[in-house]
C-alpha positions as CSV (number, residue, x, y, z in Angstrom):
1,X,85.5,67.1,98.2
2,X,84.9,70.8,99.7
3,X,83.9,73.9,98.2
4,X,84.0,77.4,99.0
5,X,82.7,80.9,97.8
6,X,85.6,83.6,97.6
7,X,86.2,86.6,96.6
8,X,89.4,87.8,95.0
9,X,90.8,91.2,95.7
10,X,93.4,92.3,92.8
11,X,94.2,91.4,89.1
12,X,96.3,88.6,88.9
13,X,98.6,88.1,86.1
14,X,100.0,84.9,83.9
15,X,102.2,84.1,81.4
16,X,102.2,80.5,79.5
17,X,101.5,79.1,76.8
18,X,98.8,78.6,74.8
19,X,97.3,75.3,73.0
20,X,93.9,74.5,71.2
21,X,91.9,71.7,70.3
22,X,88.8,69.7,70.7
23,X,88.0,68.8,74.3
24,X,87.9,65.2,73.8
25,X,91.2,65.4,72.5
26,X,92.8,68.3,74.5
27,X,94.5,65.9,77.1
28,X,97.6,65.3,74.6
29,X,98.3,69.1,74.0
30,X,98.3,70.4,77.3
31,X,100.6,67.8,78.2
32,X,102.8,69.1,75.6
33,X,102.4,72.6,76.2
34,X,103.0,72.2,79.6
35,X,106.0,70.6,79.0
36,X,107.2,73.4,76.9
37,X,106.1,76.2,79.9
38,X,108.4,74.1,82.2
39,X,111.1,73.7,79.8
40,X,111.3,77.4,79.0
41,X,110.2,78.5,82.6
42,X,113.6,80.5,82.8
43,X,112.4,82.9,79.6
44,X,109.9,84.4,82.2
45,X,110.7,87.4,84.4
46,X,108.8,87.6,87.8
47,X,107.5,84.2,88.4
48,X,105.5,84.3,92.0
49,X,106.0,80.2,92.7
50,X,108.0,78.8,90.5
51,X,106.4,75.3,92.0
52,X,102.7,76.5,91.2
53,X,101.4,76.2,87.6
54,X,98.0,76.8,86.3
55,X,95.5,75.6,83.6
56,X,93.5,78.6,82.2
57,X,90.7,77.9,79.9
58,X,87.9,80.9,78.8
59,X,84.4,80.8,79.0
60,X,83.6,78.6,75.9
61,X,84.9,75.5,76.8
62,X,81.7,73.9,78.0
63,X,79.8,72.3,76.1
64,X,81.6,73.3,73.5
65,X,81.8,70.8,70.6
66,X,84.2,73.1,68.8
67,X,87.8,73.8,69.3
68,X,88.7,75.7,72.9
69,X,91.5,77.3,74.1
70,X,93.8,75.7,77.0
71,X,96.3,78.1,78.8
72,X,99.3,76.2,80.8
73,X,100.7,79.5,82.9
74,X,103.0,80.9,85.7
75,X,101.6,83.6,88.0
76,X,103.5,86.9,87.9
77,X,104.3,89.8,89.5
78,X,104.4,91.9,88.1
79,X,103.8,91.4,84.6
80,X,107.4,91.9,82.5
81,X,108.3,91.1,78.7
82,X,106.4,88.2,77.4
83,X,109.0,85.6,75.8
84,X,108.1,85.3,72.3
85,X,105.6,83.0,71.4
86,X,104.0,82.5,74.9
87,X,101.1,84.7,76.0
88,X,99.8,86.4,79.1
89,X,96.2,86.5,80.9
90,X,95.2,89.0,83.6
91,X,92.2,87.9,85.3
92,X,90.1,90.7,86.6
93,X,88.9,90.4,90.8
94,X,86.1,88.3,90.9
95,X,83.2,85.7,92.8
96,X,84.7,82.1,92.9
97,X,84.2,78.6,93.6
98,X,86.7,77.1,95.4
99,X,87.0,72.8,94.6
100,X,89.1,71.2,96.1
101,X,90.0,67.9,94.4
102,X,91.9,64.8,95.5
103,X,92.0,61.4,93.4
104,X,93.0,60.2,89.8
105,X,93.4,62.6,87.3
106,X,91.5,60.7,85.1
107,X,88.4,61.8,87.5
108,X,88.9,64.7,87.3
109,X,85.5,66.0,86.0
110,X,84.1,64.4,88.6
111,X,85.0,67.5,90.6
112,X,83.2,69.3,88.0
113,X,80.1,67.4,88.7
114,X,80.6,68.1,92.2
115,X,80.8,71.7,92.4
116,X,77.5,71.7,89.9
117,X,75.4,69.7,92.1
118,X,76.6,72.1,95.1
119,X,76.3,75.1,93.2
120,X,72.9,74.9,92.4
121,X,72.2,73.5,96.1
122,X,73.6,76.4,97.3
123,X,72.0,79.2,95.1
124,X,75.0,79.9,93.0
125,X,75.3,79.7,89.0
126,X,78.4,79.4,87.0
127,X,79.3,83.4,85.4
128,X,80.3,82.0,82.3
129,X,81.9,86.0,81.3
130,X,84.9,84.8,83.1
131,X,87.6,82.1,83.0
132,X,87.9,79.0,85.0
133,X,91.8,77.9,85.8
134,X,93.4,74.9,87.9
135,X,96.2,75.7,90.4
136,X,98.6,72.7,90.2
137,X,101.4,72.5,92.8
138,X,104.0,69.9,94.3
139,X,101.1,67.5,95.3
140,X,99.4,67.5,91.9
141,X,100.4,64.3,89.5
142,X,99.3,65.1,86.0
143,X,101.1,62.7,84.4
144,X,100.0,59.1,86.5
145,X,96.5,58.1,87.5
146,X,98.0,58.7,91.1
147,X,94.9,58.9,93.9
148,X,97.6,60.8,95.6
149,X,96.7,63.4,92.9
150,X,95.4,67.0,93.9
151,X,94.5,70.4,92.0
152,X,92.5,73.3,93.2
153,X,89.7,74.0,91.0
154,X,88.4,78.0,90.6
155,X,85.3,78.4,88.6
156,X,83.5,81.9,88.3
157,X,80.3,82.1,90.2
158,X,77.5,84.5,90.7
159,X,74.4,84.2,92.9
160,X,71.2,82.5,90.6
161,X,69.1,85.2,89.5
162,X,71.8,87.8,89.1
């Protein structure tokens, strides 16, 4: 696995769907609500990569023994009519991790625990004011344990101390 710091430059704008639950048992849900994004993928005006989806989830998801939200999204541009019953997200220009992830889904937090360890090596803190979100493209594989698999992880950073 690599990470990197970067910075984005410019809002950035999504429109999806939006699901809740428990973490434990969030797996089920997204599946379904991003099988609803793709089905109704046509309902939304200005998609940027219609082969690039994303997994949003706010600040309170870790550790949180409570229910969280989980956001399954298309970037757009720029930001039209929401379809009924979907939602949009802009998130603001920002400090990020970078993690770059490649194995089963399933492992997935493993990436997490990665980017942690390497965080804190590094002097860098998770800003937990911001959202996190996946990027999955053509060479992610949600729905198989698939080592093949890959997804771009973005968490929001800041330096320790600040």
């Amino acid at each position: 696995m690599k990470v990197e710091i970067i910075q984005t430059e410019s809002i950035t704008a999504y429109v999806g769907v939006r699901t809740s639950g428990h973490m434990i048992e969030l797996g089920k849900s997204v599946t379904g609500a991003f099988d609803e994004l793709v089905s109704r993928r046509h309902e939304i005006r200005h998609l940027k990569n219609a082969n690039v989806t994303y997994g949003i989830t706010p600040p309170n998801y870790k550790g949180n023994p409570g229910p969280v939200d989980f956001y399954c999204c298309y970037e757009v541009n720029p930001l039209a009519n929401v379809p009924h019953g979907m939602v949009h997200i802009h998130l603001l220009p920002r400090l990020y991790s970078v993690t770059s992830y490649r194995g089963p889904a399933s492992k997935t937090a493993s990436a997490y625990d990665f980017t942690s360890r390497w965080l804190l090596e590094n002097g860098y803190a998770y800003d937990d004011a911001a959202y996190y979100f996946e990027r999955y493209d053509d060479r992610t594989r949600r729905e198989t344990d698939d080592d093949r698999n890959e997804v771009t992880i973005y968490c929001p950073v800041k330096r320790q101390g600040e």
